[in-house]
C-alpha positions in Angstrom: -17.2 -8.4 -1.9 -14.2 -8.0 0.6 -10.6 -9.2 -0.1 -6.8 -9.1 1.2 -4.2 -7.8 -1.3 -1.1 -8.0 -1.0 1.0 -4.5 -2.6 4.6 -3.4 -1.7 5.4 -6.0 1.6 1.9 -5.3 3.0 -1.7 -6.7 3.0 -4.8 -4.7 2.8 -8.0 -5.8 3.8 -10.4 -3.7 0.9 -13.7 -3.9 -0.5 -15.1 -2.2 -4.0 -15.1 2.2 -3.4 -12.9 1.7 -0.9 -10.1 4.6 -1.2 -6.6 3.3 0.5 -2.8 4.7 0.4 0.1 2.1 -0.4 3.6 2.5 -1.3 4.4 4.4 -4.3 3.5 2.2 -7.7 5.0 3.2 -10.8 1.4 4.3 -12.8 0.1 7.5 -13.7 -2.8 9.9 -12.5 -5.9 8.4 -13.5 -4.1 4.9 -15.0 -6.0 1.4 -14.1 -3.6 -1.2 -12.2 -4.6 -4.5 -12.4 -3.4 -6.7 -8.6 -2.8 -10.4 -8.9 -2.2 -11.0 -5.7 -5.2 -11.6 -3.9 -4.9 -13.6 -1.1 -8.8 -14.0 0.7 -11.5 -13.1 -1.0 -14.8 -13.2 1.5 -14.3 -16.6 2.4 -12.6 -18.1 0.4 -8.2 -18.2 1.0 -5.4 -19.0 -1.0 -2.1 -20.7 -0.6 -0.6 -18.0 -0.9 -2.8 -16.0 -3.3 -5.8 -17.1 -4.8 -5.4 -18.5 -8.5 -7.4 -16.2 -11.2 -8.3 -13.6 -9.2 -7.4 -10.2 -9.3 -8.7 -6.4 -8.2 -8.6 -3.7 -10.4 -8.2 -0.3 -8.8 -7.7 3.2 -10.3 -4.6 5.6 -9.4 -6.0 8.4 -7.7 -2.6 10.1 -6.6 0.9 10.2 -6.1 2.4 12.3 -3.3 5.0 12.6 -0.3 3.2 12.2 2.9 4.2 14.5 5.9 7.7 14.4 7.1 9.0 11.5 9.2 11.5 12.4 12.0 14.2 9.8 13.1 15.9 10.3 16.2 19.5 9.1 17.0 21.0 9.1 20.4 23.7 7.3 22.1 23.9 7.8 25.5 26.6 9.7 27.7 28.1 11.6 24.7 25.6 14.6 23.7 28.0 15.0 20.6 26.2 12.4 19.0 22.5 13.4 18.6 21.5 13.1 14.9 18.2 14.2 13.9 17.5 12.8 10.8 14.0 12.4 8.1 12.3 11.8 5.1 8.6 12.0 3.0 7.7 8.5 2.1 5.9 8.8 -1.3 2.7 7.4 -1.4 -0.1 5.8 -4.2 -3.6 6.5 -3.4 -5.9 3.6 -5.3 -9.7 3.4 -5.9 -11.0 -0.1 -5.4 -13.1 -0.6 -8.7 -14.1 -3.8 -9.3 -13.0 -7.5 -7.1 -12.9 -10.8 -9.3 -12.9 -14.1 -8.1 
């Protein structure tokens, strides 16, 4: 079984084992999370999200990914370059089950 949830703004196209990273989710190491908002499931498609449906997943991880650099320039005045970053935590989820 393959389905699109929808977690943090985005939309993931997953399938049962599957092993993806999403924005951080406020669970624990080894905690069970429980998505409501599935939105296709094979064929089948919501308006928006499919009623009763739901993919359970198991937290794997939580982490910082590598370092993101942000560059700011304005042009003619060399004064003004601003290098500037962050880590962007991350959630890494185990697909477990899709129910539909």
């Amino acid at each position: 079984m393959k389905a699109v949830v929808k977690i943090g703004g985005k939309q993931y196209y997953v399938s049962e084992n599957d092993e993806i990273f999403v924005e951080k989710i406020d669970a624990q190491e080894g905690q069970s999370v429980k998505l409501n908002q599935v939105m296709m499931i094979d064929s089948k498609v919501g308006e928006p999200f499919i009623k009763n449906a739901y993919v359970e997943a198991d937290v794997v991880k939580n982490g910082k990914n590598k370092k993101i650099r942000i560059f700011k320039y304005k042009q003619k005045s060399r004064s003004n370059r601003l290098t500037q970053g962050h880590r962007q935590p991350y959630t890494k989820l185990k697909i477990t089950k899709i129910v539909g």
